[in-house]
Structures are given as C-alpha cells and as structure tokens.
N, C-alpha and C positions, 0 to 999 in steps of 0.2 A: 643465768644472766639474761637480762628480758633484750630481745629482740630489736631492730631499728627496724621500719618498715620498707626501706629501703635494700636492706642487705638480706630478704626474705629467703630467709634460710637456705642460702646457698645454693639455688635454685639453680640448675643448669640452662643456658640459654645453645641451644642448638643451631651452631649455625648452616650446616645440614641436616634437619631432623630426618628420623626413619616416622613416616608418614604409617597410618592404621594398618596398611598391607603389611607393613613390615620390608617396605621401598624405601632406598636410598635416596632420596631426590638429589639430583647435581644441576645445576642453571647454568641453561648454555647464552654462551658468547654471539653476541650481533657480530658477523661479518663488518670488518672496518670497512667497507666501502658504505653499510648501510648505514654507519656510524658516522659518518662524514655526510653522507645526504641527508641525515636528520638534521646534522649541528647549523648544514646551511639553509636546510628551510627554518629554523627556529628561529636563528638571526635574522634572514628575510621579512618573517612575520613579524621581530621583534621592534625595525626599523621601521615599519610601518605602524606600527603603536607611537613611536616617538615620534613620526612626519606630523601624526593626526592630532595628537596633543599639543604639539610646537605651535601647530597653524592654529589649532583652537585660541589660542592662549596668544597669539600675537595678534593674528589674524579678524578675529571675531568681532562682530558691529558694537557689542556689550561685555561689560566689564564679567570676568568671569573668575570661581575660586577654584584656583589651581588642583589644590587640594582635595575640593570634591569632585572633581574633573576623574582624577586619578583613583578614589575609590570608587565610583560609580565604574568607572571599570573594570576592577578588580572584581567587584561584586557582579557586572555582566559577565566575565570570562569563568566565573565559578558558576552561574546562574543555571549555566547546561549540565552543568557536570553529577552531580549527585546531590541527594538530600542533604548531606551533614559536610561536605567542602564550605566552609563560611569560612567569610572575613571579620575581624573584630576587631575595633579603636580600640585606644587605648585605656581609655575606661572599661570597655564593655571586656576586653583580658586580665584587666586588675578584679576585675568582681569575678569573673570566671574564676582565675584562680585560687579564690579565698577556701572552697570546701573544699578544692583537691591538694592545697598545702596545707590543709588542719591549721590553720589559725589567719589571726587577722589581729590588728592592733584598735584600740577601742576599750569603752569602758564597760564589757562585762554583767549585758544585761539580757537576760532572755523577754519579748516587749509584743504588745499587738496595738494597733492603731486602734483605740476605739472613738469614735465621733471627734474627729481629727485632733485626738489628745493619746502622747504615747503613757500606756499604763503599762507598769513592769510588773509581768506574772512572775518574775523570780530573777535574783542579782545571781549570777554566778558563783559557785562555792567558789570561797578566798579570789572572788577575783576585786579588782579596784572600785565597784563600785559599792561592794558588801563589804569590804573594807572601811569604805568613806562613810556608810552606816545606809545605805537607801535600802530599804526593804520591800518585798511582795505585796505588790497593791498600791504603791506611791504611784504620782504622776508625773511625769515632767515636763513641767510649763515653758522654762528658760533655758535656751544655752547659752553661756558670755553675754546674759543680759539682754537675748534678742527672744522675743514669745515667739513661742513653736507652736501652740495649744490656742485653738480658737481664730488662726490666722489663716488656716488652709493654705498651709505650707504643704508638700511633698515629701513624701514619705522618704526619697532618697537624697532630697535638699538635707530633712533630718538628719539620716546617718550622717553626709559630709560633715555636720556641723560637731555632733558626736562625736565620730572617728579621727583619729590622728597617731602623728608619734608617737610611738612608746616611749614613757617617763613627762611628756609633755602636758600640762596642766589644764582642765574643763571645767569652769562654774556652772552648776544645775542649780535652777530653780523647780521645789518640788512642791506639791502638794501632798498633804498626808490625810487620812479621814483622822478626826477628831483634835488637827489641829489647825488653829484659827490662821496662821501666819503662812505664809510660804517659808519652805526653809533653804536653806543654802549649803549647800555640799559642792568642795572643792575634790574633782579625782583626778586622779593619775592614769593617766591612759596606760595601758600595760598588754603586753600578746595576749589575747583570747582565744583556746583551742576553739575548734568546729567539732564537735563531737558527728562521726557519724553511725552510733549504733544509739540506736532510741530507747529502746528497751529489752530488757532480761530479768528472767522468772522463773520460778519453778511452777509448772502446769499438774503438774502430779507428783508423788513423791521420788520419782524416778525419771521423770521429762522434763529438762528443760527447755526455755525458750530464748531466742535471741532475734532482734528485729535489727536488719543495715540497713540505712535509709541510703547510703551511699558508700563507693567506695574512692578513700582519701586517703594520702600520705598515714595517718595513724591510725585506721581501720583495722590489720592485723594486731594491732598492739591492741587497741578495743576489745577486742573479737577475746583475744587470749587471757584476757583480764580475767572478763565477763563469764567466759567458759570455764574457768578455773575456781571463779567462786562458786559459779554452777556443777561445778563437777564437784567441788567441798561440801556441797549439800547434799550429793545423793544423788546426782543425773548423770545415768546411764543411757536416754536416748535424749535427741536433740532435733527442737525442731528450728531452723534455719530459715526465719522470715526474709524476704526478697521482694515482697509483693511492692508495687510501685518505685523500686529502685531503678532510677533512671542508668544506671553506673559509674562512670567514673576511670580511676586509675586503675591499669591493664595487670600492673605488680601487686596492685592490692588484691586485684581479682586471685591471679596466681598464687599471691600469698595464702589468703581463707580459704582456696580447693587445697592449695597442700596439707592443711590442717585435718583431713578427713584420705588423701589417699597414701596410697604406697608406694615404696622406692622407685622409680625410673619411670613411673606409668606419667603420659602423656596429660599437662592440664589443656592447651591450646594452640593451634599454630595457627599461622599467619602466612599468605601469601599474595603479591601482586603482580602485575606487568612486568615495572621494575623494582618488586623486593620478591625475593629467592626465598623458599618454604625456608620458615625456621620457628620452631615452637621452644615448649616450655618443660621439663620435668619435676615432678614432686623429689623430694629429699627424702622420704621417707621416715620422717622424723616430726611427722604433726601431732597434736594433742588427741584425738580422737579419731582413731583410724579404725577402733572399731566401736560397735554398737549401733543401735536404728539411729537413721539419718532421714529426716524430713527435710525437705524446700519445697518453699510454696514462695510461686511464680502469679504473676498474672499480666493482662495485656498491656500493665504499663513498668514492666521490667524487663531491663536492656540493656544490651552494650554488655559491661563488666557480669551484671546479674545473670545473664547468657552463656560465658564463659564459666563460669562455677557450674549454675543447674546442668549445662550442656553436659563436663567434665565428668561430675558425678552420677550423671543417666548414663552415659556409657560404659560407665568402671562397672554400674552396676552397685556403687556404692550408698548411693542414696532412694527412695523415693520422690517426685516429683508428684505435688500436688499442687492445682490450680487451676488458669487457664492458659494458651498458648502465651507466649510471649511477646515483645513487642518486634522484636527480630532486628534489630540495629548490631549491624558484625562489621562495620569498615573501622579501619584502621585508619586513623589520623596523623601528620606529622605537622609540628608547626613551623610555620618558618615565617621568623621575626622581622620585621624592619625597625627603623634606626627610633622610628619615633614612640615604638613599644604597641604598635597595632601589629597585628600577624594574621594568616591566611592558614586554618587549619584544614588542609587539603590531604584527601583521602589517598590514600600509598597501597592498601592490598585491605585483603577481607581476611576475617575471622573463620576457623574451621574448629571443630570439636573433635576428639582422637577419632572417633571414627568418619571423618570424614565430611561433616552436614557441615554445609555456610550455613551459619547463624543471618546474614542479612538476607530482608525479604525482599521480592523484586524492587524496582524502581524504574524509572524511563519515562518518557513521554506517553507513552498508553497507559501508565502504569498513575491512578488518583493517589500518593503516598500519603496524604492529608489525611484524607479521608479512611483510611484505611480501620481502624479502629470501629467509626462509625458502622464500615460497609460490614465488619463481621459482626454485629449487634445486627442487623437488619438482615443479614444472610442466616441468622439462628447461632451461630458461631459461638458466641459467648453465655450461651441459653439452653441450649439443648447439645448432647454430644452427639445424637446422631445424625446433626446437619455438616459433621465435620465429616469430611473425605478426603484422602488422599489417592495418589495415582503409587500403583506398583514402583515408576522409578524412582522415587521419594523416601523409599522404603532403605534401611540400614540395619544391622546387629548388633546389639552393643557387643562388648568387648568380653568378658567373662561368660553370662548367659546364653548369649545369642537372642536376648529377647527382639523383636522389632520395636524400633525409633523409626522416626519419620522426618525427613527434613524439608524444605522448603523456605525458610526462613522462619525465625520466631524455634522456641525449647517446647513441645509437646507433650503437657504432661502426661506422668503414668493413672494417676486417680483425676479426673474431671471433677470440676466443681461449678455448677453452674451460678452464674449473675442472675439470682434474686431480686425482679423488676416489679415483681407483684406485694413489695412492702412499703412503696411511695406512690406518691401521687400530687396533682400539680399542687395543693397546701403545703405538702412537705417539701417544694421544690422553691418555691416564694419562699420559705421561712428559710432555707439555706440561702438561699441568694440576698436575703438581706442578714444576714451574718445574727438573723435572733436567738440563735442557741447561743452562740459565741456569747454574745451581749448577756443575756439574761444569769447565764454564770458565771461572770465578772460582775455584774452588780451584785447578785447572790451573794458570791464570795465576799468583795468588798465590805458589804455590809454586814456581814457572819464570818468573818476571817477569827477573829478570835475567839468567839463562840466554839465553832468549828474545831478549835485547834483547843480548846480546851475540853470539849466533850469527847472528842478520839482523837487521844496520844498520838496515834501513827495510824498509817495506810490501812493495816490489814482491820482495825476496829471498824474505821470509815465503813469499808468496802463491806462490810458483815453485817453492818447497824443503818447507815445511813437511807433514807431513800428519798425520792423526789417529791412529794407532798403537797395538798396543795396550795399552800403559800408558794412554794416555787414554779408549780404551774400557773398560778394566776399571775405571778410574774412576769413570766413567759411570755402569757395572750395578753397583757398589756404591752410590753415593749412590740410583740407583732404587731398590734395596733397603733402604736405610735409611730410604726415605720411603716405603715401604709399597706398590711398583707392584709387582704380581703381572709376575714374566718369561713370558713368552711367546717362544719360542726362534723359530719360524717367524715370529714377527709382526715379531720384533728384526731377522733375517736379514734381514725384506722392507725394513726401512725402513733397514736400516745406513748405505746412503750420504747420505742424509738426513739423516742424525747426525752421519756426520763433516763434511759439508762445514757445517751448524747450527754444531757444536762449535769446527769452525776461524774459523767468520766473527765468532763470538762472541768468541774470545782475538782474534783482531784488535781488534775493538774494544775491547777491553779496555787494547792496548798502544797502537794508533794509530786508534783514534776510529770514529765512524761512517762516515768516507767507507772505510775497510779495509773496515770490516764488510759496507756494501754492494756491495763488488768482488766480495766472494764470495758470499754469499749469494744476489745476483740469477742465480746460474749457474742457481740452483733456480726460477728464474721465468718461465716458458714464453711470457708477454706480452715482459718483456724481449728475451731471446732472438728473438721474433718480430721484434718493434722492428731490432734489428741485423740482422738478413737483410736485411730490407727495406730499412736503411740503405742496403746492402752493392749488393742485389739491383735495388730499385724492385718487388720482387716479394713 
C-alpha cells in the first residue's frame, strides 16, 4: 500500500534523543523567578511597541498606513536576528507554499515567457488544459478576452489571471503555427501537482539516476515511484542528484534518508535556546538500504538537501560527491496572523548524527551574501587544495570512523571542481539574453512535427540527432537580433556547449525534462564523476 508523505513510515520522533555520544540529553527548567523577570521585561518592551505606534498613528503631522507602519516593524525586529527569520504577506505565503503542498489550482501547463508571449513547452499529462485539446508549442494570446501577448503585461499579472478555483471556468485565446484564426479553448481549472523529482534514468545497465529539485509534501511518494521503476530495470546502484536543491520540507527530508538507512540509526536532530534536542529515526524498512549510494551536492544545496547528504555521510552509507554545500541548518517555525501573513522565525539549528551544525556562521562580521562569491574567489570551488579546515572541526562518522568536517555547509567525500575555463564573456551575453532558450523554441516550433516524425521517441533523438548548421545559424541570428556583440574565437571556444545546450533544450521541448537532462548532464563533470564511480568504486 503506497505511502502518504505525511505518515513517513512511522518515523520515530524523539522527544528526548540519545544524541551521537550515546547521551541522553534532559532540558533543564528556568528557575521561576527568572521566568517571571523575563515575562515582565517582554511586557515592558511590548507596551512600548504599542505607545510608539498609538502616537504614530494619532499623533503624526501626516496621513499615515497603519498597516505598513506595523510590518515595517516586524521586518526591523527580524532584521538583527538571522539570515532566514522573514516575514511574509499574504501573497508572498500563498506562493511560498505552492511547492511545499505539491500542488496548486490552475490550468495545467508547463510555459516560458518568450518576447512577452507565454508559449506552452508541454500541457500537463491529463491535466485540464490537455484535456481542453492545447498542445506543445501553442501560444496564449487572451485570457477572458483581455491580450496578455504583446501588452507587456507581468508575468505574475499572468498567472493571477490564469489561476483560479478548482472546477471554475477560463477562456484562452491561442495561437497555433499553421493555423490562420486564433482559437478558443474554454478549461476547467482543476489541482495541478508540483512535481519535485525532475528526472530518472538508467545511467548504466546497473546505475540508476534520480534528480529532487526540491523537497515537498509528495516527494517521498516521487522518489519511491521513480526508484521502483528503476529498480524493475536492473539498478543496483543509485545515484541521488541534490545539486542545486534549495530544500524544503524537514519530513520529506527524513523521509528519502529513510529509504537508504537502517532501523534506529539517527536521520537528524534539532536543537534551540528554547526547543530541547529532539531528532528523527529511520524505520528500517526503506527501499534501498543496500547497494552503492551516490549524492552529489553542490554550493547551492540546503537546508533539507543537508539533512540527507549530512545523514548518509555519517552512516557511512552513501558517497558524497561535489562541492561543499550551501550550509542553511535553522529551524523555522511559523507563526501566523489573522490576515494570512506570518513571520517564519528561527526556533533551533540543524545537527547531523554525529554531531556537525549544518548552518554556517552568520553575524554582523559575518558578509552571509556574499558568501558564495567569497569561496570562488578564496579557490574554494576550484581547487581542493585551497580548502582547510582547523582540527576542531573535525568528526567520525559513525560506522567507519572516517573524518567529516563540520563548519557549516556537508563536505563532500570525492571533490569536484567548478570548471570556469569552458566560458567566457560571449558565452555569458548569450545566457543572459536568454538565445539558447529562444533559438530552440523557434527550432522546435518550426520542426515540431518534423521532429517527432523522424524519432519516434527520446532515445532515437538522443542517438541521431545533432545540432547542425541550420540550427546554429539560427542561433547567431537571434544573438544578433538581441544585440550580443559576435565574438568569433569566443563562439568557436564555447561551440560544443551550444550544441549539446541547444539539443537538450528541443528535447525538452518535445519530450520533457527527463530528455532534457539525458543530455545536458553530459556537460556536468560532478555527474560524469558520479558514473565512474558507479562503474569504478573509484
């Protein structure tokens, strides 16, 4: 019986964990008298919030909004406190939480803004608008009769106008190539899941591969789908993409470390000022608890993505391949007001069983911004031997006793260095005006049926196809018409770059993301390393 992601496999929740030592931790009690001079200085402070905002607001020479009076507060009183303590309207928590509840209500179109017209790379299987008949490659000009296309409307003006209640009704006016008319498609707004597993493959006949772009409410359910089909093919090792996962939800995390460890073994605990150690155990009852285990990490995975690579560098259960991480370990709780804004304010940090905070410094001496930047410039994401750590940094994991290093950020076991010597500023103009993207959307557009009539399916594409130069002349025309200055040596150096970008993009444009990332990851040197090592153990 498949799983809720919710009721993740009966997951013990600890509310005294035994911590790596194999300590009981107990939280002790504030003396009631220190408990009582907190509650009256908090009051005291709290009266004083209310004097000052009363007198604003009665008081003041100019008409003033109450309303932004009182967040502009909220946001200074968070403003000292940590990196990730935010406040959020009510808007900005309704989109927030669209990826971490797996769905949203809307009409079921995967879309990119091209020259401020939305073009649909793919309607959702059976969802309302593939239903209504719009197909890969339409436009959509009209919503309820108002133009969206050619008005420089906003992209999230858009969505409002698109999204709505479920069952509730949207006229689209579309464009189609080779048809003279606009057409007219009435849909049915209906829940649209958020997928957050991108892609899954067999890398070898024995390896597979699975990419979480994030972790959401239906990510374990994802996860055990995808590994199951993968397992029905003949994958006995796995490698566990994370690279760029920002995170997400803390059970979902828990849930895909329990899929790889064994009964009782610690996935993560949590502790604050005032929240008392309390972690997480595996059930002992995941899908793949034995065989090679890969995750590759890199400097922009965090938060949840920390809590797995962390879990499984310490078991000793997996390999860690990449670069360090991005180091985000606080603990959020939120707490709502009436009008649906909330203040997601930090309650305790993230620890890995043995012991390492996942969050890296922060403070006022401390550039958290920059941080990123500063390890590209310190050699940090470039060379391994610019990385150091100090003796008290240093840990065990749990089975081997190999050394881990904590600090903030998951340190992987295999380094892979950020290859900066395969661009250069032509390659960086033509990303920045979005001329790949462009050139295979017109590509496709105008070879959609073509395409789909000379390879059946993906794997012909991928075996037959290649970039040619009608598609590069393509190319250096639309660069041209968006104003990238040519650079003929700069073009030459990045050419293959282009084509294999350009091919992985009309894949997806014909057969979705998992195409896209068949080819694409040829270009990703952590992958690549991933499969040796599959292949190797080396």
């Amino acid at each position: 019986m498949k799983k809720t992601a919710t009721a993740i496999l009966c997951l013990s929740l600890l509310s005294v964990p035994v911590c790596a030592q194999g300590l009981r931790v107990i939280p002790q009690n504030q003396p009631q008298r220190a408990v009582q001079q907190q509650r009256q200085t908090v009051g005291d402070q709290l009266q004083k919030l209310l004097v000052a905002e009363s007198a604003i607001s009665s008081l003041y020479v100019d008409e003033t909004d109450e309303s932004s009076l009182v967040e502009n507060a909220i946001i200074g009183m968070l403003k000292d406190l940590d990196p990730h303590s935010t406040y959020l309207t009510p808007e900005e928590n309704d989109k927030s939480n669209e990826t971490l509840t797996g769905s949203f209500d809307g009409i079921g179109v995967q879309f990119n803004m091209i020259e401020d017209t939305l073009l649909i790379i793919q309607p959702i299987a059976d969802g309302p608008s593939e239903k209504a008949g719009i197909m890969a490659g339409d436009r959509i000009v009209s919503v309820n009769d108002t133009a969206i296309a050619g008005v420089r409307m906003s992209q999230e003006n858009i969505m409002k106008r698109l999204r709505g209640p479920k069952g509730t009704h949207v006229k689209l006016g579309v464009v189609r190539r080779g048809v003279r008319d606009v057409i007219e498609f009435n849909v049915v707004r209906d829940n649209i899941p958020v997928n957050t597993v991108d892609a899954w493959y067999m890398m070898n006949p024995t390896t597979g591969y699975i990419k979480v772009s994030s972790f959401g409410a239906t990510t374990v359910d994802e996860f055990e789908e995808k590994l199951s089909d993968l397992q029905s093919r003949g994958a006995t090792s796995l490698v566990l993409d994370l690279q760029g996962n920002g995170g997400g939800l803390l059970m979902a995390a828990v849930g895909i470390a329990n899929e790889f460890l064994k009964r009782d073994q610690l996935v993560v605990y949590t502790e604050g000022r005032r929240s008392p150690k309390s972690g997480y155990l595996a059930d002992g009852r995941g899908r793949f608890r034995d065989g090679r285990l890969v995750v590759l990490i890199d400097e922009y995975s965090a938060s949840a993505s920390e809590i797995v690579s962390g879990a499984l560098q310490d078991w000793d259960r997996a390999t860690i391949i990449g670069r360090r991480s991005f180091g985000k370990g606080l603990v959020q709780r939120p707490v709502e007001f009436h009008d649906g804004s909330l203040i997601r304010l930090t309650v305790a940090k993230y620890f890995t069983p043995v012991g390492r905070c996942i969050q890296k410094p922060y403070g006022k001496d401390v550039d958290y911004g920059e941080d990123i930047l500063e390890r590209l410039h310190h050699g940090e994401l470039t060379n391994a031997d610019s990385i150091h750590f100090p003796d008290s940094l240093k840990y065990s994991t749990m089975v081997s006793h190999r050394t881990v290093y904590g600090g903030g950020g998951i340190m992987p076991d295999i380094f892979v260095p950020l290859d900066t010597t395969r661009t250069n500023q032509y390659y960086r103009d033509v990303t920045a005006k979005n001329v790949t993207l462009q050139t295979a959307f017109q590509y496709t557009e105008k070879n959609r049926r073509q395409l789909q009539r000379r390879y059946p399916d993906f794997e012909s594409f991928n075996a037959q196809f290649e970039c040619g130069k009608d598609v590069m002349d393509m190319f250096l025309a639309k660069a041209k018409d968006l104003k990238v200055e040519y650079r003929e040596d700069q073009y030459k150096h990045c050419l293959d770059i282009f084509k294999v970008q350009l091919k992985a993009m009309i894949a997806r444009n014909v057969w979705g993301l998992n195409g896209y990332y068949r080819i694409i990851q040829t270009l990703d040197d952590t992958v690549q390393r991933a499969a040796k090592y599959c292949e190797t153990g080396e």
